[in-house]
C-alpha positions in Angstrom: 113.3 111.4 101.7 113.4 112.8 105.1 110.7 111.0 107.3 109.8 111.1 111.0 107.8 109.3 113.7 105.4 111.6 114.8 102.8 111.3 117.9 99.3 110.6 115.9 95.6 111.6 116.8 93.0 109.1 116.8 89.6 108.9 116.7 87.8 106.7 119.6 86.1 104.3 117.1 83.4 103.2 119.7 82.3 106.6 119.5 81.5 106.5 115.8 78.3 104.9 115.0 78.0 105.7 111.3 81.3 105.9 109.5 80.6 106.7 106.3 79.0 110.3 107.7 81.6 111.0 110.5 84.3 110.8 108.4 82.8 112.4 105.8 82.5 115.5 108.2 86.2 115.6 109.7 87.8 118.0 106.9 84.9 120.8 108.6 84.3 119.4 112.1 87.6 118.0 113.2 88.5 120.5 115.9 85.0 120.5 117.2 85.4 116.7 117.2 89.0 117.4 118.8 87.7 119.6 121.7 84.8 116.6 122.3 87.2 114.1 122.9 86.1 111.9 120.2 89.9 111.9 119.3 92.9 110.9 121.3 97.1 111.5 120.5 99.0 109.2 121.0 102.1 110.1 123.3 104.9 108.3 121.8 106.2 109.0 118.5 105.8 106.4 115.8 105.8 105.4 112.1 102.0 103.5 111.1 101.5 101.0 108.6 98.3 101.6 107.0 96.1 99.0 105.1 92.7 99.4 103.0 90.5 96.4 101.9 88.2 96.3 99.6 86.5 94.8 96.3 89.8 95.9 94.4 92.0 94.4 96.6 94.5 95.1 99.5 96.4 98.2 99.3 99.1 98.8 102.2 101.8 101.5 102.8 103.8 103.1 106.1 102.3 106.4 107.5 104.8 109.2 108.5 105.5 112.9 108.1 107.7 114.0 105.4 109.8 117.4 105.5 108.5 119.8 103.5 111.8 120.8 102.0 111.2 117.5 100.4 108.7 118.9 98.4 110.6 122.4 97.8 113.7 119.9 96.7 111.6 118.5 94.1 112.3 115.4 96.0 108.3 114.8 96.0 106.9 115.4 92.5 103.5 116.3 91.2 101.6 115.1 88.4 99.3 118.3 88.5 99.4 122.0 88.8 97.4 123.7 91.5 94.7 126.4 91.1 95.4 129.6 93.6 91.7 130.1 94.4 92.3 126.3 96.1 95.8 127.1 97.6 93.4 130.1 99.4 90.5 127.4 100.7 92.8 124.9 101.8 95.0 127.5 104.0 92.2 129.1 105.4 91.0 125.9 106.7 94.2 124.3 107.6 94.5 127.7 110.0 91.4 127.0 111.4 91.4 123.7 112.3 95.0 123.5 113.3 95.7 119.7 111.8 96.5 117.6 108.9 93.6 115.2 109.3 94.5 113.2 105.6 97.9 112.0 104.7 99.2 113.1 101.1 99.0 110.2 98.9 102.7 109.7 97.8 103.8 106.2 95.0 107.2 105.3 95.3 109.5 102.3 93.7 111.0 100.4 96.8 114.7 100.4 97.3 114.2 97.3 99.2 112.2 94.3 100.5 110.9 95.9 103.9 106.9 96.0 102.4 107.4 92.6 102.0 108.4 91.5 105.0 105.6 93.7 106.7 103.2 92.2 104.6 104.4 89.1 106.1 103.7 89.3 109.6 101.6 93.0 109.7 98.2 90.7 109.4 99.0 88.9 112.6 98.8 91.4 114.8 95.8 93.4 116.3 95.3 96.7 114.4 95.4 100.0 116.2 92.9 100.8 114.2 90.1 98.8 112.3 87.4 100.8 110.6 84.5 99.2 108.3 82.3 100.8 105.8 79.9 99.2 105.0 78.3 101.5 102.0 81.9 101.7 100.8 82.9 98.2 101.2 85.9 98.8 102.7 87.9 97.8 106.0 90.2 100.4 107.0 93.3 99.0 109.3 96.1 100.8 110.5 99.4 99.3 112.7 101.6 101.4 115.3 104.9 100.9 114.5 107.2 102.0 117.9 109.8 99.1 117.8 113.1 100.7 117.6 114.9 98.5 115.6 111.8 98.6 112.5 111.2 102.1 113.2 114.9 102.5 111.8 114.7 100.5 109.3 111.6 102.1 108.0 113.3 105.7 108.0 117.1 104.7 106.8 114.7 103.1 103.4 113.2 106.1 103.0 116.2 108.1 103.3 117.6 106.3 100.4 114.6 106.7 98.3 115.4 109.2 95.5 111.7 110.6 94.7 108.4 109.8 95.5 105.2 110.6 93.5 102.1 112.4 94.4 98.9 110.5 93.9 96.0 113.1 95.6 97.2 115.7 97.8 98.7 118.2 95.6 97.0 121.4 97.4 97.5 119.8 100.7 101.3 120.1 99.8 101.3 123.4 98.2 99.6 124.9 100.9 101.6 123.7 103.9 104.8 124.6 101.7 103.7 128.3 101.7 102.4 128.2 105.1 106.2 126.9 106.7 107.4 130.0 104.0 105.4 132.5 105.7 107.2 135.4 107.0 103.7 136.8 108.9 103.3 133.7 110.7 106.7 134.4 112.5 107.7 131.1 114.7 104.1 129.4 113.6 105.3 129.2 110.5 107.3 125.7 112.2 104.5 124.1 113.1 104.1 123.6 109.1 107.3 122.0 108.6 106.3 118.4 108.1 103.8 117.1 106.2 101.2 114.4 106.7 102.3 111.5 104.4 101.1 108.3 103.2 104.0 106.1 100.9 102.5 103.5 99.3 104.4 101.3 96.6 103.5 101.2 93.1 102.8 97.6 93.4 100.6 98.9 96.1 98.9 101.3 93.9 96.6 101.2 91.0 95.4 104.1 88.3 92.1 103.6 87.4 90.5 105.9 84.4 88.7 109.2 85.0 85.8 109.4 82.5 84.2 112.6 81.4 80.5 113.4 81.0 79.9 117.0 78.5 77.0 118.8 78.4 77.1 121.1 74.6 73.5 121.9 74.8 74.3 125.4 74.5 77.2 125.0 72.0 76.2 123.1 69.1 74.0 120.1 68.3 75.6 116.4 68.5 75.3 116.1 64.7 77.8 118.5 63.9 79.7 117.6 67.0 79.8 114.3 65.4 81.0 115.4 62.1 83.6 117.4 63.5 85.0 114.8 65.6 85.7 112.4 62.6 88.7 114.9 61.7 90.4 113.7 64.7 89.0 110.0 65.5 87.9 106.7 63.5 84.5 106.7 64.7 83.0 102.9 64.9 79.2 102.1 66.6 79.4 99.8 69.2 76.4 96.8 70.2 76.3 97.6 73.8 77.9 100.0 76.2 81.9 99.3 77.5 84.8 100.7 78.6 88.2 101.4 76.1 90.4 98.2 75.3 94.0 100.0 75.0 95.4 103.1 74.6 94.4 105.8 72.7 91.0 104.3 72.0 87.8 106.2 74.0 84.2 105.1 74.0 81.8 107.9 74.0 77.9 108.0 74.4 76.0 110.0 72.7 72.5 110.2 71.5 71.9 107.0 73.1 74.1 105.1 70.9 77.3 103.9 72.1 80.8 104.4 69.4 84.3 103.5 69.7 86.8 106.7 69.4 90.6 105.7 68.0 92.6 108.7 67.4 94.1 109.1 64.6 97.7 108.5 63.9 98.9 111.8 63.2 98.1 112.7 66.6 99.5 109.7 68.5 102.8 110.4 66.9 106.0 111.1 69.0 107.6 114.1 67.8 110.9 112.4 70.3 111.9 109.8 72.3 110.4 109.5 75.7 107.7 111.8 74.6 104.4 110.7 76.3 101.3 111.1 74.4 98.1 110.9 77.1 94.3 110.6 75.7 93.5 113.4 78.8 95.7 115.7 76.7 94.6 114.9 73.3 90.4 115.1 74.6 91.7 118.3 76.4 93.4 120.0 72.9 91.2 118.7 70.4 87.5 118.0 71.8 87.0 120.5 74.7 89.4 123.7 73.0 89.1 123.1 69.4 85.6 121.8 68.9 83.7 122.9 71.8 85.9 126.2 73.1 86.2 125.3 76.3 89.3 126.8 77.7 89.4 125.8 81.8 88.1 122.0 81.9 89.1 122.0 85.6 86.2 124.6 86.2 83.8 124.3 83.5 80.5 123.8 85.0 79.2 121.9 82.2 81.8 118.9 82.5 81.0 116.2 85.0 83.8 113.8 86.2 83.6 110.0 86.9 86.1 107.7 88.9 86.9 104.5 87.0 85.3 102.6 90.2 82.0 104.0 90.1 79.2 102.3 87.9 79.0 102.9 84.5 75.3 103.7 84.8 76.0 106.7 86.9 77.7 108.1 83.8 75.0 107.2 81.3 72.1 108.3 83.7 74.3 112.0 83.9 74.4 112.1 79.9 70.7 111.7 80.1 69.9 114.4 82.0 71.5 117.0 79.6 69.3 118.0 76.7 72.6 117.2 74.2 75.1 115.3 76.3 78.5 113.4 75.5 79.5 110.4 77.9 83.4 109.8 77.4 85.3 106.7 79.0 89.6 107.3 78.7 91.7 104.2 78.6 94.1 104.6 82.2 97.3 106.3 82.4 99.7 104.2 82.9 102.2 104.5 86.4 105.4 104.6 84.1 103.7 107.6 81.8 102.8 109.7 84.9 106.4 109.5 86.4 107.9 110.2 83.3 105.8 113.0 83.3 106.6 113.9 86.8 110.5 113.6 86.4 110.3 115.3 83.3 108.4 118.7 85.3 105.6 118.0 83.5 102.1 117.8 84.8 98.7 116.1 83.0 95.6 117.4 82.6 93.5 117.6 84.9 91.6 114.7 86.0 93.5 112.6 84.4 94.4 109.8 87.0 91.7 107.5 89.5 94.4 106.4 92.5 93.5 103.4 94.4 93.3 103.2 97.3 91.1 106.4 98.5 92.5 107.6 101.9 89.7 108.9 103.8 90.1 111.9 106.0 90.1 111.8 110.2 91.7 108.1 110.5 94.6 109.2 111.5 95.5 112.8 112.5 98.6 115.0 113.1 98.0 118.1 115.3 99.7 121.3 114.5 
């Protein structure tokens, strides 16, 4: 991977007296915040390691920009296609605020020991940066890294690092790819030649699941949908509400009553070896395009999405409000099935992967 030291933005955190709602505005309001002086750059160049605390544990990784060409190499791989109509949003705003204000999310498999020894000694220094939410739960620290000697150990690793893995960030990349390709930007189109990058290691990283809420009031009613659904799942009641206990097994709410979902073997069955089979894909082909002819789940109104970190009762209170809704829970992907997907040029459907940690926008900057 090609990675650089770059001179960061920061924001002044004794300005900020509510974190959850000025970060929450940075991805609209950064260059107004910019022009306040509520954010500073720093003037040397640097690397940043970059840790986030929270219920789920510590989650740290090294802070850089990454040449694009990495990305046009196929050196960075996604695990998701992007929608146009997004590519559009995301480059009208990145030309208006004139910043990458939140670092793609890229998993890696270390070459090396050098997290290690950061982890070591990182905590016994004074952050740069140390940010608390409070409704979050979350303490958000981030290191300066100028010493020469770790600054070059930290880019010759990463310049022996085959191919890292997109977690969030996929449009972000796209974007600034076909911004740096712009012929109508004529020498602008430099400034785009890096992006804003976050590495964390897979040991570093978790997938939770990335449950599914289904409104088919207008569709058909939940008897039939029931009926239906027994050609491709055992269906079992449950006693009491919980999430799926391996793969391909789903729990689904409906009616009030709670059921576990196992698919049935002819569907799990690898047609060849290395062949992933994930639940996204089978819920994807079999309940939302066969049975309820839904064609675009990414835009489908009537589907609701739910992180595997937010409370279960926020998924059964949204079944509740349809007339006929379906509450779905999906076992996790696993790290090894989305990079085989990756490698393989594949991508999975959409929604299909929860990263930890979330990287929050405005913490750390790079100006365009």
């Amino acid at each position: 991977m090609n990675t650089y030291p770059f001179k960061a933005v920061f924001p002044k955190v004794d300005l900020i007296t509510s974190p959850e709602s000025f970060f929450a505005s940075i991805k609209y309001q950064y260059r107004e915040y910019r022009s306040s002086g509520v954010y500073s750059k720093n003037p040397e160049d640097a690397y940043y390691v970059y840790q986030i605390q929270s219920e789920f544990g510590k989650h740290t990784g090294f802070i850089c920009a990454t040449s694009v060409e990495d990305l046009n190499n196929k050196k960075i791989l996604p695990h998701e296609g992007t929608l146009a109509v997004k590519e559009q949003q995301m480059m009208h705003l990145l030309l208006k605020r004139k910043a990458l204000v939140k670092p793609v999310l890229l998993g890696y498999y270390p070459i090396d020991n050098l997290m290690e020894e950061v982890l070591e000694n990182i905590e016994k220094v004074e952050p740069t940066i140390k940010i608390k939410f409070d409704i979050a739960k979350e303490l958000h620290r981030l290191w300066m890294v100028q010493d020469r000697d770790l600054m070059k150990r930290i880019h010759d690793s990463f310049e022996k690092l085959e191919y890292a893995y997109i977690g969030d960030g996929h449009h972000r990349s796209t974007t600034v790819s076909l911004l740096n390709a712009s012929k109508d930007l004529g020498s602008d189109a430099e400034k785009y030649k890096n992006l804003l990058t976050a590495y964390f290691p897979f040991n570093q990283l978790n997938i939770w699941d990335y449950n599914r809420v289904v409104d088919i009031s207008d569709i058909m009613p939940s008897s039939r949908f029931m009926a239906e659904l027994s050609g491709f799942l055992k269906i079992k009641p449950l006693k009491k509400s919980r999430k799926p206990g391996r793969k391909h097994e789903m729990t689904m709410l409906a009616d009030g009553q709670w059921y576990s979902l196992m698919w049935k073997e002819k569907h799990t069955r690898k047609k060849q070896e290395g062949e992933v089979i994930l639940d996204s894909a089978l819920m994807d082909k079999h309940i939302f395009q066969k049975i309820l002819r839904i064609k675009d789940v990414r835009n489908d109104t009537r589907i609701k999405y739910y992180g595997g970190t937010e409370p279960m009762d926020r998924l059964i209170k949204q079944t509740g409000k349809f007339k006929c809704g379906v509450g779905f829970c999906i076992y996790p992907v696993a790290i090894r099935e989305l990079t085989t997907m990756a490698d393989n040029h594949l991508t999975l459907p959409p929604k299909s992967t929860w990263f930890l940690p979330r990287l929050k926008s405005g913490i750390i900057a790079k100006d365009l």
